[in-house]
Backbone as a printed PyTorch tensor [residue, N CA C, xyz], in Angstrom:
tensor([[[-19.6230,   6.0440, -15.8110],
         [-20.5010,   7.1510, -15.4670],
         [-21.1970,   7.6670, -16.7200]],

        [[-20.4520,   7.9680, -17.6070],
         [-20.7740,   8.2740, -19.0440],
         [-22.0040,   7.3080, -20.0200]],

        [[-21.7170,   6.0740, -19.5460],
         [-22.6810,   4.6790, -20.0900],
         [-24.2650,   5.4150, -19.2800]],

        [[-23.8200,   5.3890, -17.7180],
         [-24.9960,   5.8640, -16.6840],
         [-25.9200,   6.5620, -17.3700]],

        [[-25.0950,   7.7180, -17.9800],
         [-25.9160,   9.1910, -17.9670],
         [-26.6610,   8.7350, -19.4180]],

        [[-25.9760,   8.4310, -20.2480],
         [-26.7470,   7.5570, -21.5880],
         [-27.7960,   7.0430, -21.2670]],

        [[-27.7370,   5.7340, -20.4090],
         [-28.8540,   4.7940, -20.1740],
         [-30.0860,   5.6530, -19.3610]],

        [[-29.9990,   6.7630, -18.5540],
         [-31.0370,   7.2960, -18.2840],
         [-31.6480,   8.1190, -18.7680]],

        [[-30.8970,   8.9020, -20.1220],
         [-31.1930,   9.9200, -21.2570],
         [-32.2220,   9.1180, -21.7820]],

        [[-31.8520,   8.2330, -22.3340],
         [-32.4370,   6.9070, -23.1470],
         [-33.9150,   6.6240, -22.3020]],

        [[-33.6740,   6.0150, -21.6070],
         [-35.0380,   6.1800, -20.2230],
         [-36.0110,   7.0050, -20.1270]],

        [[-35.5490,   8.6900, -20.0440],
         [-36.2160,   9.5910, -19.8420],
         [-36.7570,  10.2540, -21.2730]],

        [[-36.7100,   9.3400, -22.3250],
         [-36.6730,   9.8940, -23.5580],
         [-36.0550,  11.0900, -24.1870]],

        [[-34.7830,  11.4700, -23.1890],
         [-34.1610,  12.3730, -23.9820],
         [-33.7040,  12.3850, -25.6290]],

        [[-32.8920,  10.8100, -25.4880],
         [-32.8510,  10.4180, -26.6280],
         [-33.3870,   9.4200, -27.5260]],

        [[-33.3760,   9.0420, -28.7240],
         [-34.1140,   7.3350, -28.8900],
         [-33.0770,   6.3570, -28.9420]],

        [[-32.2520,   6.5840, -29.3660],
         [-31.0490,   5.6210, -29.0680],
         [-29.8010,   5.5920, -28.0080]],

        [[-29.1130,   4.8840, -27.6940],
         [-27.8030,   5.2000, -27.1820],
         [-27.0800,   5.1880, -28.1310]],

        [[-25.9590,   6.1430, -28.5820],
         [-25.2870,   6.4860, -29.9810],
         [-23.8870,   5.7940, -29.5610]],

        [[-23.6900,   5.0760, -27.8670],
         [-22.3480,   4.7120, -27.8140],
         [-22.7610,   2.9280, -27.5770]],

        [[-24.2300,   2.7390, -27.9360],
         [-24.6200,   1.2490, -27.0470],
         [-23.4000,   0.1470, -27.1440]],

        [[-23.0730,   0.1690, -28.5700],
         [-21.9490,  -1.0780, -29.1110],
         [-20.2620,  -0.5920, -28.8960]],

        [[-20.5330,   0.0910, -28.2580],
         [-18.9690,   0.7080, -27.6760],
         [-18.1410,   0.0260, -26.4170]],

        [[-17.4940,  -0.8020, -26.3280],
         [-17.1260,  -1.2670, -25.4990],
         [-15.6550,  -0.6500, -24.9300]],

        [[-15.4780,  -0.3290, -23.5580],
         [-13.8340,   0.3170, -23.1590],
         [-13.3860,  -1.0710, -23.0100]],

        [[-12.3080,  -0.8640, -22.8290],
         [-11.2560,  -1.8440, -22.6160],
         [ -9.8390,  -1.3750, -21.7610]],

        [[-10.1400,  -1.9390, -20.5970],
         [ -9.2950,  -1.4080, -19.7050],
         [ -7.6180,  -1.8010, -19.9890]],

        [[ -6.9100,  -0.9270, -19.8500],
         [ -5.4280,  -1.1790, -20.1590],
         [ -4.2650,  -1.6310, -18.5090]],

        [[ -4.0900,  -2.8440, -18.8090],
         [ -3.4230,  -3.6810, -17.6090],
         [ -2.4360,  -2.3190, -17.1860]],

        [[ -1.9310,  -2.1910, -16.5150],
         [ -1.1680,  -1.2860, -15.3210],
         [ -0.1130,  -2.5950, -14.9080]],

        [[  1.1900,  -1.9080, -15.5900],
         [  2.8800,  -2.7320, -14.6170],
         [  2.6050,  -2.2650, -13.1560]],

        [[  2.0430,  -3.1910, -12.4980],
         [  2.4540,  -2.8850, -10.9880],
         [  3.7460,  -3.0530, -10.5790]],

        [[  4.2760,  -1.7740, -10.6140],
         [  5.6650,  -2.1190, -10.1820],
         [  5.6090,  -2.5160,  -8.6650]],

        [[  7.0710,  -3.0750,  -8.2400],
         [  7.4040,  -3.2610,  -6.9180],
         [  8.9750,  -3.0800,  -6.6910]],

        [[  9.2270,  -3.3880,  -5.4270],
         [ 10.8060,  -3.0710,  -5.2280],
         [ 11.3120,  -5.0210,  -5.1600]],

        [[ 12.3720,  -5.1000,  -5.4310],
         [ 12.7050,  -6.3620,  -5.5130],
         [ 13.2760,  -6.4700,  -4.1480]],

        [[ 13.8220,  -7.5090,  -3.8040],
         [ 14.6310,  -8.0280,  -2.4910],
         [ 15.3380,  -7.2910,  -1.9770]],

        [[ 16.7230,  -6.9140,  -2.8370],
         [ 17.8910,  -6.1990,  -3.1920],
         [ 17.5690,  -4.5980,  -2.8580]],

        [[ 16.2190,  -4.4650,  -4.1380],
         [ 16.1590,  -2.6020,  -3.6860],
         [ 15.6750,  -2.5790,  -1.9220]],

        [[ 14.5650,  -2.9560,  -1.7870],
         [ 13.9670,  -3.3390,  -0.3160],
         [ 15.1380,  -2.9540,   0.3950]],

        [[ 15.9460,  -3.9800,   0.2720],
         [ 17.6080,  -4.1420,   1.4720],
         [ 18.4590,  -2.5280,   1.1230]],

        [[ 18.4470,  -2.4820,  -0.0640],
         [ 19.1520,  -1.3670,  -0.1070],
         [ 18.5150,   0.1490,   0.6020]],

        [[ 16.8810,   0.0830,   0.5420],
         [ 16.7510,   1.1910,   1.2670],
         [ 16.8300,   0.9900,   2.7670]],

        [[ 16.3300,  -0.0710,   3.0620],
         [ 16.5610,  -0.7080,   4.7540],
         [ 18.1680,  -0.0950,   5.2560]],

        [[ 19.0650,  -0.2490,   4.3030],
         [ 20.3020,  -0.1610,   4.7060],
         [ 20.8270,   1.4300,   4.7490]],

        [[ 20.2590,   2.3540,   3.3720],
         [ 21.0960,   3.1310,   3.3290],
         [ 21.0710,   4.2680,   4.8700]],

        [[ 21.6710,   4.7890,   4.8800],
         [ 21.8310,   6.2900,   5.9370],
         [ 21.3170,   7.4090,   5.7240]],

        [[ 20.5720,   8.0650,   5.9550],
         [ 20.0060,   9.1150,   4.9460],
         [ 21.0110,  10.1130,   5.5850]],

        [[ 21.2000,  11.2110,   5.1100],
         [ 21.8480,  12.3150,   5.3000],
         [ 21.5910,  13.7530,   5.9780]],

        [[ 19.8830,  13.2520,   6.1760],
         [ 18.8910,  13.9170,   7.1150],
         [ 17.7740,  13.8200,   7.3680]],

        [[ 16.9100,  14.5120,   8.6950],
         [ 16.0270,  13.8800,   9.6230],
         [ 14.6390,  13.3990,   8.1710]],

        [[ 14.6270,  14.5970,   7.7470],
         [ 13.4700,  14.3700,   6.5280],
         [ 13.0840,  12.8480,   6.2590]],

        [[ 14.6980,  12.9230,   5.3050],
         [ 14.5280,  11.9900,   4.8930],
         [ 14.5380,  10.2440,   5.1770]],

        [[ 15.1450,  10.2890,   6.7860],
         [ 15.2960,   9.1910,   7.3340],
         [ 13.6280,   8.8350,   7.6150]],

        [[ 12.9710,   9.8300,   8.0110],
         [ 11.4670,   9.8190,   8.1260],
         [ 11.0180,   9.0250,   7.4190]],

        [[ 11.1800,   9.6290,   5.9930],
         [ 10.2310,   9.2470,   5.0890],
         [ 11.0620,   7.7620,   4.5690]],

        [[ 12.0310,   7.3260,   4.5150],
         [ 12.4900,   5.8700,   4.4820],
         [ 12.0930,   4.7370,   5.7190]],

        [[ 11.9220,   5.4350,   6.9620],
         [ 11.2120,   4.5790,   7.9210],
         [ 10.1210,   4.1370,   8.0240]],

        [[  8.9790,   5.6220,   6.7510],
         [  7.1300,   5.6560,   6.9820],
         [  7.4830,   4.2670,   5.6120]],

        [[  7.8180,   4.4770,   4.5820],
         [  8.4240,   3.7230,   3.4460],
         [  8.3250,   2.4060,   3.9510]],

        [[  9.3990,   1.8970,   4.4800],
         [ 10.1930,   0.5790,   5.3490],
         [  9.1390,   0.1080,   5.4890]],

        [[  8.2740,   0.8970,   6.8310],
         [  7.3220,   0.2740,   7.7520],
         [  6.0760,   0.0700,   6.6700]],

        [[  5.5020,   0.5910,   5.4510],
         [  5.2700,   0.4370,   4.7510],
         [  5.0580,  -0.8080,   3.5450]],

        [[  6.3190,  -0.7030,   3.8730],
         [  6.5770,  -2.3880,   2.9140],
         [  6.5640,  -3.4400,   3.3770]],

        [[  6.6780,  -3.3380,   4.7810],
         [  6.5240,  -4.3450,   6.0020],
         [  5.3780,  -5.1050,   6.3580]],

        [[  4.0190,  -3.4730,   6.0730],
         [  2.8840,  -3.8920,   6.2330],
         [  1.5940,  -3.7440,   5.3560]],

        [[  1.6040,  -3.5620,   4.3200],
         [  0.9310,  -3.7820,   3.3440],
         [  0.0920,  -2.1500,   3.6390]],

        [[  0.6890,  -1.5380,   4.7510],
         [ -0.4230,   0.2070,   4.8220],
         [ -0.4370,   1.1840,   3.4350]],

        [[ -1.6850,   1.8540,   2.8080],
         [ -1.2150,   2.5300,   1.7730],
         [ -0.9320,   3.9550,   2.9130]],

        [[ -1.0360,   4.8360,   1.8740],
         [ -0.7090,   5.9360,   2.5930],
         [ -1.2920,   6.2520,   3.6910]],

        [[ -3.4130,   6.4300,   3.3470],
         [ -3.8810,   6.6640,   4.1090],
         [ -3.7190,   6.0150,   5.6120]],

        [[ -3.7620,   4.9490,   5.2890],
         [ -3.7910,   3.8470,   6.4520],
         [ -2.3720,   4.3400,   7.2740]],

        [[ -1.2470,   4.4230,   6.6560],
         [  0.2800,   4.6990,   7.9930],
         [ -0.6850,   6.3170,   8.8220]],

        [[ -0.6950,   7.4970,   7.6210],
         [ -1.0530,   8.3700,   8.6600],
         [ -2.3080,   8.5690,   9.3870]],

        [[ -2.9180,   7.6430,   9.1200],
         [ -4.3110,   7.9460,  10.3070],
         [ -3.9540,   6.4230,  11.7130]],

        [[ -2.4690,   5.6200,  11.7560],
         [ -2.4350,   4.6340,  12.2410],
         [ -2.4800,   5.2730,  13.7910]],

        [[ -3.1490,   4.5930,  15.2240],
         [ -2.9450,   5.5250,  16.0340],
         [ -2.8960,   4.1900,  16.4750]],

        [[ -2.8480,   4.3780,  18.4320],
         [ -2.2890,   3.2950,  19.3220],
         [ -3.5620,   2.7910,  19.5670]],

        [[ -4.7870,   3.1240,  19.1110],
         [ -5.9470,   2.2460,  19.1200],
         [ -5.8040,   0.9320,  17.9070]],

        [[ -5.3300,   0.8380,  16.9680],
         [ -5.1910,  -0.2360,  16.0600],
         [ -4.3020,  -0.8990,  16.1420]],

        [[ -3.5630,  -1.0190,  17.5000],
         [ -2.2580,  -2.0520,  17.6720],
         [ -2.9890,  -3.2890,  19.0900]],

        [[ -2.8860,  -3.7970,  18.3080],
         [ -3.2610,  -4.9970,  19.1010],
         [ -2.5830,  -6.1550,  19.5070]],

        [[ -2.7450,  -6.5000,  20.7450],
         [ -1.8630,  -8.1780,  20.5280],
         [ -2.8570,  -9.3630,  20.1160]],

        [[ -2.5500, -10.0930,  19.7300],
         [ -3.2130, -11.0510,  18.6170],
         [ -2.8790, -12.8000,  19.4320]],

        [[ -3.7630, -13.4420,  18.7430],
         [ -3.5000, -14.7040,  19.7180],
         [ -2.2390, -15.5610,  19.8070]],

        [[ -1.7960, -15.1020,  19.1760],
         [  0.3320, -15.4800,  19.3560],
         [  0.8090, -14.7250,  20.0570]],

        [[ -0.1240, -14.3610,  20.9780],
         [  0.9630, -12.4580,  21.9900],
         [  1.4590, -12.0530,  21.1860]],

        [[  1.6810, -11.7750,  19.5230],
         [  2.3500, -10.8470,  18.5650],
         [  1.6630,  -9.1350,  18.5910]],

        [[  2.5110,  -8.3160,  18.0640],
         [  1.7820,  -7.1610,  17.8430],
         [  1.1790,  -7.3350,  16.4740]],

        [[  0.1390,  -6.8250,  16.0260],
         [ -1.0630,  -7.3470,  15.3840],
         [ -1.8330,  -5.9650,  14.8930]],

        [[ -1.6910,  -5.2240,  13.6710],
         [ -2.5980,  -4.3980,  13.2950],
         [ -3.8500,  -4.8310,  13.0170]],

        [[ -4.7750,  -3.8760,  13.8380],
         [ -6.3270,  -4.4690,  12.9910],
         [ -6.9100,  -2.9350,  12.6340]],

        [[ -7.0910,  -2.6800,  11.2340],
         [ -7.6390,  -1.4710,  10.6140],
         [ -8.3950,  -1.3760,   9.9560]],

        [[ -9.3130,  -0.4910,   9.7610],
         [-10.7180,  -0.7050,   9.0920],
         [ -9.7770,   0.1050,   7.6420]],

        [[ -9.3320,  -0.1190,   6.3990],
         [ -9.1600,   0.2230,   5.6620],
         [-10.1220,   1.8890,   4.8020]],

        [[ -9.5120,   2.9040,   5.0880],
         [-10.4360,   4.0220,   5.3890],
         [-11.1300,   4.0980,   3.5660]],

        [[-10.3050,   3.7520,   2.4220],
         [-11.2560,   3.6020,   0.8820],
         [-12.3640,   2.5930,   0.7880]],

        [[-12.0270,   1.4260,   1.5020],
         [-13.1220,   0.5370,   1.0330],
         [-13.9530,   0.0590,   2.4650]],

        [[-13.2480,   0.5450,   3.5570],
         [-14.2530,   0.1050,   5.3950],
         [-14.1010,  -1.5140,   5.4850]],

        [[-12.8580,  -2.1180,   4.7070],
         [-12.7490,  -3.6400,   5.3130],
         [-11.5200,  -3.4050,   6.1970]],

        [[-11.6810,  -4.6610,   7.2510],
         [-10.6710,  -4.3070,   7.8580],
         [ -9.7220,  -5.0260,   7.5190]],

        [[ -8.0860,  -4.7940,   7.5760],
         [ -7.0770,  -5.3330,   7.1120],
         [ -6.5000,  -6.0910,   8.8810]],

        [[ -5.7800,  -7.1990,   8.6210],
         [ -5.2950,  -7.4150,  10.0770],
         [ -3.8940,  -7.8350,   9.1960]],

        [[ -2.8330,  -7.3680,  10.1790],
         [ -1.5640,  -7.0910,   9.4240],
         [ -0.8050,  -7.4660,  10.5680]],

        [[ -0.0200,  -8.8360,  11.1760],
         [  1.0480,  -8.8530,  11.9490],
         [  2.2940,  -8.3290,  11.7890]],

        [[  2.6620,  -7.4670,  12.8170],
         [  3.9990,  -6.7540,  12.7850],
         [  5.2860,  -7.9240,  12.9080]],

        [[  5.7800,  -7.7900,  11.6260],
         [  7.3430,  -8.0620,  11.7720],
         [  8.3230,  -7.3830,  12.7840]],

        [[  9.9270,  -7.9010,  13.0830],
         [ 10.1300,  -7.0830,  13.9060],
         [ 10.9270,  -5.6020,  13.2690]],

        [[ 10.9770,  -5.8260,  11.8300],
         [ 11.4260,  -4.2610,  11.2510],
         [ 10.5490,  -2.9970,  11.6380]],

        [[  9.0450,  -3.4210,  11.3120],
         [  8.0910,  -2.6460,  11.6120],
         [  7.9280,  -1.7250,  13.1950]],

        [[  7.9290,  -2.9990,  14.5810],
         [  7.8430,  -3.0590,  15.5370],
         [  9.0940,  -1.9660,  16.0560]],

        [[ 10.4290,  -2.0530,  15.6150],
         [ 11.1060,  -1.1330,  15.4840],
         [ 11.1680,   0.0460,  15.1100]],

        [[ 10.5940,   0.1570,  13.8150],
         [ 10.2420,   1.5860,  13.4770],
         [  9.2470,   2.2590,  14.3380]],

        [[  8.6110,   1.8010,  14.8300],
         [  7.1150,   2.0580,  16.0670],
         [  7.8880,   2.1640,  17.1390]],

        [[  8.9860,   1.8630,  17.6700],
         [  9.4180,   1.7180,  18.9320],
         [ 10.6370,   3.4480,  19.0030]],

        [[ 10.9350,   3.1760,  17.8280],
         [ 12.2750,   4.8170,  17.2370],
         [ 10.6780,   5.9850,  17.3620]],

        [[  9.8500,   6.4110,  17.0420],
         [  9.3380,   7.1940,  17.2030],
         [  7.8080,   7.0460,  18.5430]],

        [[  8.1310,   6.4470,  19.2990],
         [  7.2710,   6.6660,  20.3890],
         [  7.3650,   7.2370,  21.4050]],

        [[  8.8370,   8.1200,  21.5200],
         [  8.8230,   9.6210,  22.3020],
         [  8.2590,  10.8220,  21.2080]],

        [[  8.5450,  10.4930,  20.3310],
         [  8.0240,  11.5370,  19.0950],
         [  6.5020,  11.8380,  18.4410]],

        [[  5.2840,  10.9780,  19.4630],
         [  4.4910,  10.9950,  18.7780],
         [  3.4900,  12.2510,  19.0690]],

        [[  2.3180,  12.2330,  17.9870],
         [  1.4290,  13.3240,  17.8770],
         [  0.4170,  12.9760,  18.1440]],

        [[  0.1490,  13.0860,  19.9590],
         [ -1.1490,  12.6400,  19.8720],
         [ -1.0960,  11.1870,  20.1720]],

        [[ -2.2950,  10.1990,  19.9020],
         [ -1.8640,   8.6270,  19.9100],
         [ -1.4860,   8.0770,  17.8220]],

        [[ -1.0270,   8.9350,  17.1100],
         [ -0.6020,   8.7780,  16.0270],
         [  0.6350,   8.1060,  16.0040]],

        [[  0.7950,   6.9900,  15.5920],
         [  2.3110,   6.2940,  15.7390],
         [  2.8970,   6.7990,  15.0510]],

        [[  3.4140,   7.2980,  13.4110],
         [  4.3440,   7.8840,  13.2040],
         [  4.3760,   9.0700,  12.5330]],

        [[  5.3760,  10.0900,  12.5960],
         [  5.1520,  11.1820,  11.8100],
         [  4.9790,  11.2170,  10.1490]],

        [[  4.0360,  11.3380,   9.4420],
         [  3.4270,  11.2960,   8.4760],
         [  3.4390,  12.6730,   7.9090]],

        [[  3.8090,  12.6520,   7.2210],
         [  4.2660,  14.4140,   5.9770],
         [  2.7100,  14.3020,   5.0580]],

        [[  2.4730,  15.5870,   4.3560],
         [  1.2940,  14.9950,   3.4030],
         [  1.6810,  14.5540,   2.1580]],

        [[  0.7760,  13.2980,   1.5910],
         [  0.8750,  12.7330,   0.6350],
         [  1.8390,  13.6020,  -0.3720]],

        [[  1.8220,  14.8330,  -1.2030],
         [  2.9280,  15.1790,  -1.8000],
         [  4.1920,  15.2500,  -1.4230]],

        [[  3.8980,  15.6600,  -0.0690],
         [  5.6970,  16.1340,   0.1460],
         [  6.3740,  14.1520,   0.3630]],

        [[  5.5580,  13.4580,   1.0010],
         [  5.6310,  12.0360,   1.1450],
         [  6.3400,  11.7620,  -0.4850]],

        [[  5.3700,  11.6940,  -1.2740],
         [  5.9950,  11.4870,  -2.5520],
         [  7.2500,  12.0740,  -3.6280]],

        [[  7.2380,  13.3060,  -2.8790],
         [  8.3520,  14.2280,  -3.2330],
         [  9.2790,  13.9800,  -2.8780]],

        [[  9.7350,  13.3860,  -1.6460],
         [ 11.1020,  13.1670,  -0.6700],
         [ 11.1950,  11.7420,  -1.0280]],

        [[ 10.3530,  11.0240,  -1.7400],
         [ 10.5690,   9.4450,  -2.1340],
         [ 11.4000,   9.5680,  -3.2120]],

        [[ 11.2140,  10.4450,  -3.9380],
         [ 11.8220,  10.6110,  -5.1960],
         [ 13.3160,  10.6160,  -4.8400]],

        [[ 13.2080,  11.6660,  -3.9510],
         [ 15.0040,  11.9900,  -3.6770],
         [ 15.4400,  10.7970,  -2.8610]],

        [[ 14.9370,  10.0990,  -2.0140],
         [ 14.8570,   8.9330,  -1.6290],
         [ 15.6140,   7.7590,  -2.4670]],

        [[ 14.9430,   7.7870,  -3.5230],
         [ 14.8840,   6.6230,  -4.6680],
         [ 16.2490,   6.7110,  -5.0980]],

        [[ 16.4640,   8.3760,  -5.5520],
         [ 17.2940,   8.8280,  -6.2540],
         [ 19.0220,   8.3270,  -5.3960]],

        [[ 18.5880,   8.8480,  -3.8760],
         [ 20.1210,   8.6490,  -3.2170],
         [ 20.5980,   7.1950,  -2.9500]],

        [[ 19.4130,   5.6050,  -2.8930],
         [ 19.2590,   4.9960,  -2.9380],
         [ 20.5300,   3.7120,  -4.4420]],

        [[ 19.7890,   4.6380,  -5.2350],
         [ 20.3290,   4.0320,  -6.7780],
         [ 19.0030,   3.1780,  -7.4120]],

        [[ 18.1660,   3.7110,  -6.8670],
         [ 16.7990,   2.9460,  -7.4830],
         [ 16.3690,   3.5070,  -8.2400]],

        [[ 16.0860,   3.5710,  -9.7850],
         [ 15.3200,   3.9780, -10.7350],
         [ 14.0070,   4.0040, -11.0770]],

        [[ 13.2490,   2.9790, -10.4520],
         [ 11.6640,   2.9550, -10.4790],
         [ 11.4990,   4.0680, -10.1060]],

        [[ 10.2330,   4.2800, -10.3040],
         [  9.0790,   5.3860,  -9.7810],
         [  9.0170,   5.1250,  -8.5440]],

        [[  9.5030,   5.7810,  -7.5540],
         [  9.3480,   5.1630,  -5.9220],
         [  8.1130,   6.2200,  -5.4730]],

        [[  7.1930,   5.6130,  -5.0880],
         [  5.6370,   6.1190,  -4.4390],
         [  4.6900,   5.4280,  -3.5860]],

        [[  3.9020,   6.1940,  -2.7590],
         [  3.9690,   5.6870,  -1.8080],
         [  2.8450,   4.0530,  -1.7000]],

        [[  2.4160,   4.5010,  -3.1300],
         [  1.6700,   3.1130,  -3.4880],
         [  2.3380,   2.0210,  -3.6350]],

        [[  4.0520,   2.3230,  -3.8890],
         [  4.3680,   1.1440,  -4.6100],
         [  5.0100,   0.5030,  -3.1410]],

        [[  4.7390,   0.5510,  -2.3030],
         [  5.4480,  -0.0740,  -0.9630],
         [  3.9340,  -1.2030,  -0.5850]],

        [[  2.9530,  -0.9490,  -1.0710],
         [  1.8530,  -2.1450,  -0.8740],
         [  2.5040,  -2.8470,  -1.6980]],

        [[  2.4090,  -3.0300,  -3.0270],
         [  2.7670,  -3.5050,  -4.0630],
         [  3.7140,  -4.6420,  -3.5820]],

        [[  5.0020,  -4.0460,  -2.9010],
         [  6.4670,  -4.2720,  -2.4390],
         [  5.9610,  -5.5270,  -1.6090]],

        [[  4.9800,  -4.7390,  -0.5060],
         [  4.4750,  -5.8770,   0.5950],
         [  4.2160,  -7.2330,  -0.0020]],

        [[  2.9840,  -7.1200,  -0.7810],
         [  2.3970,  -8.0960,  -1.6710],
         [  2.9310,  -9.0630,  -2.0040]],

        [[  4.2360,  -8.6140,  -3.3540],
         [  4.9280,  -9.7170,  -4.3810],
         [  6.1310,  -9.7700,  -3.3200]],

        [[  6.9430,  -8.9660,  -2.9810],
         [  8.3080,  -9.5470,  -2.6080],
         [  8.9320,  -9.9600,  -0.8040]],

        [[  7.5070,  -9.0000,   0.0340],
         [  7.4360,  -9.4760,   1.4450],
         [  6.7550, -10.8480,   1.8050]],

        [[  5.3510, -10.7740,   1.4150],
         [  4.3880, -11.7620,   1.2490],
         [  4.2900, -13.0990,   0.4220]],

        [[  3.9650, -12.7880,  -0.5290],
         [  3.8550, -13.4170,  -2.0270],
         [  5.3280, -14.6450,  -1.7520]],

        [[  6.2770, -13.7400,  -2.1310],
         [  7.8990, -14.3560,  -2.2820],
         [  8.1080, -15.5820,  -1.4120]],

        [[  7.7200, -14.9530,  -0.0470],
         [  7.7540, -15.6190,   0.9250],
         [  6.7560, -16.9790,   1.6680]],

        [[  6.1240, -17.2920,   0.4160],
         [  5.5680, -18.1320,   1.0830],
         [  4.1240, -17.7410,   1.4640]],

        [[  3.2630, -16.7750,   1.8290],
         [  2.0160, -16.4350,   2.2800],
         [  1.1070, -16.6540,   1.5680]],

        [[  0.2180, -17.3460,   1.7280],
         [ -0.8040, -17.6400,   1.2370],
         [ -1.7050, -16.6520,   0.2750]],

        [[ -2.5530, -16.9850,  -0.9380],
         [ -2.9280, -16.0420,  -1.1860],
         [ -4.5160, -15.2630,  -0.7460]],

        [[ -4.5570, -16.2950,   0.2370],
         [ -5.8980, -15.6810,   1.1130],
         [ -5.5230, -14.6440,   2.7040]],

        [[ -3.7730, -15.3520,   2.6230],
         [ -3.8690, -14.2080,   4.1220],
         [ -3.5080, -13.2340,   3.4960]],

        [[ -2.9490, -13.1890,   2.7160],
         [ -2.4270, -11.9990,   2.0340],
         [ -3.8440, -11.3870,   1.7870]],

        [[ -4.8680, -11.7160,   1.2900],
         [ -6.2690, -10.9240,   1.0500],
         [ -6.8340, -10.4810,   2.2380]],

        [[ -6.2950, -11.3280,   3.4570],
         [ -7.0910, -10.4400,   4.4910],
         [ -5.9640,  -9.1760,   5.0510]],

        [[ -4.8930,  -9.4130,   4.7290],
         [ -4.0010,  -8.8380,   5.1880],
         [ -3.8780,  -7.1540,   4.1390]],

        [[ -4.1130,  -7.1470,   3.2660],
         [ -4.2770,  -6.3960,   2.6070],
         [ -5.8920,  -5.2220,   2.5270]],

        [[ -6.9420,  -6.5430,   3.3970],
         [ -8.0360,  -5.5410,   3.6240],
         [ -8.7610,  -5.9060,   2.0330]],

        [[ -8.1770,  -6.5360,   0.9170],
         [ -9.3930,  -6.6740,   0.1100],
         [-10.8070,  -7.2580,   0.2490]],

        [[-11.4280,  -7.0020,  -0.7850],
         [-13.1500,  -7.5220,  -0.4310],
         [-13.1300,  -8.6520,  -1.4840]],

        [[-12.2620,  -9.0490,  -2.6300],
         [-12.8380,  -9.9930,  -3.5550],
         [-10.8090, -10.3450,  -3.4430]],

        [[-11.0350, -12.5360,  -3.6350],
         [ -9.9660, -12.5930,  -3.7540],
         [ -9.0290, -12.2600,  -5.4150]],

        [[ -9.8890, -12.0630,  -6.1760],
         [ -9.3060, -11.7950,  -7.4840],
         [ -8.7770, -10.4930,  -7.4950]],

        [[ -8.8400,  -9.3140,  -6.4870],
         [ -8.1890,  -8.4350,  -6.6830],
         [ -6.5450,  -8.4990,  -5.9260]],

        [[ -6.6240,  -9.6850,  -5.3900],
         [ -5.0490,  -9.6510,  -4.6350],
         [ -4.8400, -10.7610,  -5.5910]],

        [[ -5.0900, -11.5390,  -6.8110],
         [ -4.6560, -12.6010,  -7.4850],
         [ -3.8670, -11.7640,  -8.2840]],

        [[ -4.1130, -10.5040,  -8.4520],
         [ -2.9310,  -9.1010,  -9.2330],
         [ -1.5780,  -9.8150,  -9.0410]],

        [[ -1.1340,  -9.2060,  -7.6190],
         [ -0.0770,  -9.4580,  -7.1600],
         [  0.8200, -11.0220,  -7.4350]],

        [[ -0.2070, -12.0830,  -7.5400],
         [  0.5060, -13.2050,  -7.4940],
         [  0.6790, -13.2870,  -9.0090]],

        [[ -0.1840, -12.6620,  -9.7370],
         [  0.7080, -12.6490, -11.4030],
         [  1.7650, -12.2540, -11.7330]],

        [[  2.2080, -11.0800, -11.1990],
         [  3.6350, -10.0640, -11.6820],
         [  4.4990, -10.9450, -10.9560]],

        [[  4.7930, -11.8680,  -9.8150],
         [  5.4860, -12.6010,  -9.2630],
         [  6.2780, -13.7160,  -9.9620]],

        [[  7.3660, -13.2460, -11.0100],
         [  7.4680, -14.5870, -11.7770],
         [  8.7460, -15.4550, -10.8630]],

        [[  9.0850, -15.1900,  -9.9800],
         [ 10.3960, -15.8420,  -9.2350],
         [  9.7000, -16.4970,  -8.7730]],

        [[  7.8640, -16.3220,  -8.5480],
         [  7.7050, -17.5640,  -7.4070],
         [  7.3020, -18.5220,  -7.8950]],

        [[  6.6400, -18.5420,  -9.4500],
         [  6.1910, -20.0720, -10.4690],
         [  8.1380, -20.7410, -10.5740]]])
């Protein structure tokens, strides 16, 4: 934005030079963390100790299941469940940051978590969704009762999807791009780098 406002100063003869022209940024790589096999199983498994928090380990779960970031679980309603040409249940979502659509087949962990809250719902909203802070706030304690030390957030359950649901397993790295809703395949080639169990 900063380059922008230069290059049209420059333009409009505000200035005669650009004073940053030979300045180049250099973006700094980001550890995409993820949850490994083990943590995954361990939150799948534990008991939470209350409704809160069983919530927010199920929005989590279903999460890691399906590559949804945040936005995408709480705006998910019973219009984006589809059956798909395997009679499977079959998300198809227009990804609400970038308007591609992601198509995401439900596992049966997922399908379960959808099935535990469908006397409970709001509306045609499939599951109860807290807002993004308190979501991230109760992950923490989450993480914490768990024995998981990462940063647990609600980004890092795509991540999770990616390298250790997807990736790990065998998925291609183009369904995984549609499955994820990206627009270029080099931005899901991320994921298959941090993956060193699968070279």
């Amino acid at each position: 934005i900063f380059k922008r406002i230069m290059t049209i100063a420059r333009k409009n003869g505000l200035i005669k030079i650009d004073p940053f022209g030979d300045f180049k940024l250099k973006k700094k790589k980001k550890d995409r963390g993820y949850l490994t096999h083990e943590e995954l199983e361990r939150l799948i498994n534990y008991k939470p100790t209350s409704e809160r928090l069983e919530k927010v380990r199920d929005i989590f779960v279903f999460c890691c299941m399906t590559g949804l970031d945040y936005s995408g679980v709480a705006t998910l309603t019973t219009e984006d469940l589809i059956i798909g040409f395997d009679n499977g249940q079959w998300i198809l979502k227009d990804r609400i940051k970038i308007g591609v659509q992601a198509a995401i087949k439900l596992l049966d962990l997922p399908i379960q978590i959808l099935r535990k809250y469908e006397s409970k719902r709001d509306g045609n909203r499939l599951l109860p969704v807290m807002s993004n802070a308190k979501y991230n706030q109760y992950l923490k304690e989450l993480a914490g009762s768990c024995g998981i030390e990462k940063r647990v957030t609600s980004h890092l359950a795509r991540h999770t999807f990616a390298t250790t649901v997807a990736l790990a397993n065998g998925v291609s790295i183009e369904s995984l791009s549609k499955m994820l809703g990206h627009t270029k395949i080099s931005t899901t080639q991320i994921y298959a780098k941090i993956l060193n169990e699968k070279v």
